[in-house]
KEMI-592186 format. One record per residue (C-alpha): residue in one letter; x negated, y, z negated; residue number from 1. Coordinates in steps of 0.25 Angstrom, whole numbers. Example, Ala and Ser with C-alpha at 12.3 -4.5 7.8 and 13.67 -1.06 7.14 Angstrom:
% KEMI-592186
<"A" <-49 -18 -31> 1>
<"S" <-55 -4 -29> 2>
//
This chain:
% KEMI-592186
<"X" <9 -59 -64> 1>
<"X" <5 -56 -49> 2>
<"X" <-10 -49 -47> 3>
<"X" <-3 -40 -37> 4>
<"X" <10 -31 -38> 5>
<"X" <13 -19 -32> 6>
<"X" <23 -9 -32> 7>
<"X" <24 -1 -23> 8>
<"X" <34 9 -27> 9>
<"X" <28 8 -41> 10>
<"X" <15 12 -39> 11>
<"X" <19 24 -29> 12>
<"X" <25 30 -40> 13>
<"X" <16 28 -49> 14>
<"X" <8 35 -40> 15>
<"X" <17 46 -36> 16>
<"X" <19 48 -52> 17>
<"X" <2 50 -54> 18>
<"X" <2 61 -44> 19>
<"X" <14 68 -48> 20>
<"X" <8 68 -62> 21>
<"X" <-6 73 -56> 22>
<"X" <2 85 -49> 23>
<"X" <7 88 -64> 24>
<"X" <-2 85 -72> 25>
<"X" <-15 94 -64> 26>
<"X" <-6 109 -63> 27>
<"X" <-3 105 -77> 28>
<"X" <-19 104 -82> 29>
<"X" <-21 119 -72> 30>
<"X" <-10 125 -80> 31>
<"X" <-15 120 -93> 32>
<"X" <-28 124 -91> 33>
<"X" <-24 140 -86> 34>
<"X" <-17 139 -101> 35>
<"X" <-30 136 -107> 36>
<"X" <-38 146 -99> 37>
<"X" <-26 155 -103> 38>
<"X" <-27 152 -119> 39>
<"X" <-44 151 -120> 40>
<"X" <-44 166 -112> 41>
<"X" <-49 178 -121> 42>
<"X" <-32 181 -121> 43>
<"X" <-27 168 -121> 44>
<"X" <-26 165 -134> 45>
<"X" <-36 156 -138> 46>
<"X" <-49 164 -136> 47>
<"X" <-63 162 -142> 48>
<"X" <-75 167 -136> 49>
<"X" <-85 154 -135> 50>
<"X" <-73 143 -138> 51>
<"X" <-63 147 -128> 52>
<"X" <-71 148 -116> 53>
<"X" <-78 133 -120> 54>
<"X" <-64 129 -121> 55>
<"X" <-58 134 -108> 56>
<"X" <-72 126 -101> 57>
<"X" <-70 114 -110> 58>
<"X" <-53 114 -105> 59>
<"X" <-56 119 -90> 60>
<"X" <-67 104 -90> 61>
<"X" <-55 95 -97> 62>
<"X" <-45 102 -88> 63>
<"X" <-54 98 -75> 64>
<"X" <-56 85 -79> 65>
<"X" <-42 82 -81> 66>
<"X" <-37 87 -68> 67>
<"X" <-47 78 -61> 68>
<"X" <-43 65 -69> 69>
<"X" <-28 69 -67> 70>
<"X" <-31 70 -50> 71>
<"X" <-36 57 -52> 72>
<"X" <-22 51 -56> 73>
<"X" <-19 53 -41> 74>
<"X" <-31 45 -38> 75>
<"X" <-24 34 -44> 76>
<"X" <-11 36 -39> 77>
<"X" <-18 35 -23> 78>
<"X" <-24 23 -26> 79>
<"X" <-12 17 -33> 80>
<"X" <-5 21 -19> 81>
<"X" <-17 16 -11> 82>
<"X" <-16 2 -19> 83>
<"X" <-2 1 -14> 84>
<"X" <-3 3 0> 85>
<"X" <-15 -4 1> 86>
<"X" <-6 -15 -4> 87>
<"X" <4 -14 2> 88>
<"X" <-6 -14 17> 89>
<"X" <-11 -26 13> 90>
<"X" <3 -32 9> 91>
<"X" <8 -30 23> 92>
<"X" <-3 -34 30> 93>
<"X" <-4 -47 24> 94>
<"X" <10 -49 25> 95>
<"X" <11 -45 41> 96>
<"X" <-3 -55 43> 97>
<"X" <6 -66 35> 98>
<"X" <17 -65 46> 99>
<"X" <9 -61 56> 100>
<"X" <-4 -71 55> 101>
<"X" <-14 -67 67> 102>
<"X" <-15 -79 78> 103>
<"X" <-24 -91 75> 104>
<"X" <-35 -93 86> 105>
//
C-alpha cells in the first residue's frame, strides 16, 4: 500500500460536491428557521405565552450553530484543494530539479 496517492480529479470533486451542499443546505436552515418563527408566533399555530418564546430562542441558538458548522464544510473542501496543489507544486518541482540537476562546482 503506498503512504501517498493522489487523485486529483477525485478530490476536486469531492470538493466541488461539500460546497454545492454548503449552498443547499445553509438557504434550507433560513427557510426552516422563518417556519418556526412562523408556527411559535401568537397566529402561527403553536402559541404559548412563556413556552413559545423559550422555544423560538432555544431554535434561533441551534439554528446559528448549525449554520456555522455547515460553513465550515467549505473550510474542508479548501484545504482539501490546497493539499492537491500543494502536491502537485512539489511534484513538479522535484521532477523538473530531477532532469534539470543545478551545475556541480
Amino acid at each position: 500500500m503506498a503512504d501517498v496517492a493522489l487523485d486529483y480529479d477525485l478530490i476536486q470533486s469531492v470538493s466541488n460536491t461539500l460546497n454545492n451542499a454548503v449552498s443547499t443546505i445553509v438557504p434550507q436552515l433560513g427557510t426552516l428557521q422563518a417556519q418556526v418563527a412562523g408556527l411559535l408566533s401568537q397566529d402561527g399555530g403553536l402559541w404559548m405565552t412563556a413556552t413559545s418564546p423559550a422555544l423560538q430562542n432555544s431554535y434561533q441558538t441551534f439554528n446559528t450553530s448549525l449554520t456555522t458548522a455547515v460553513n465550515g464544510i467549505n473550510e474542508f473542501a479548501a484545504q482539501f484543494n490546497s493539499i492537491a496543489s500543494q502536491m502537485k507544486s512539489m511534484d513538479s518541482q522535484m521532477a523538473n530539479s530531477i532532469n534539470h540537476p543545478a551545475p556541480s562546482s
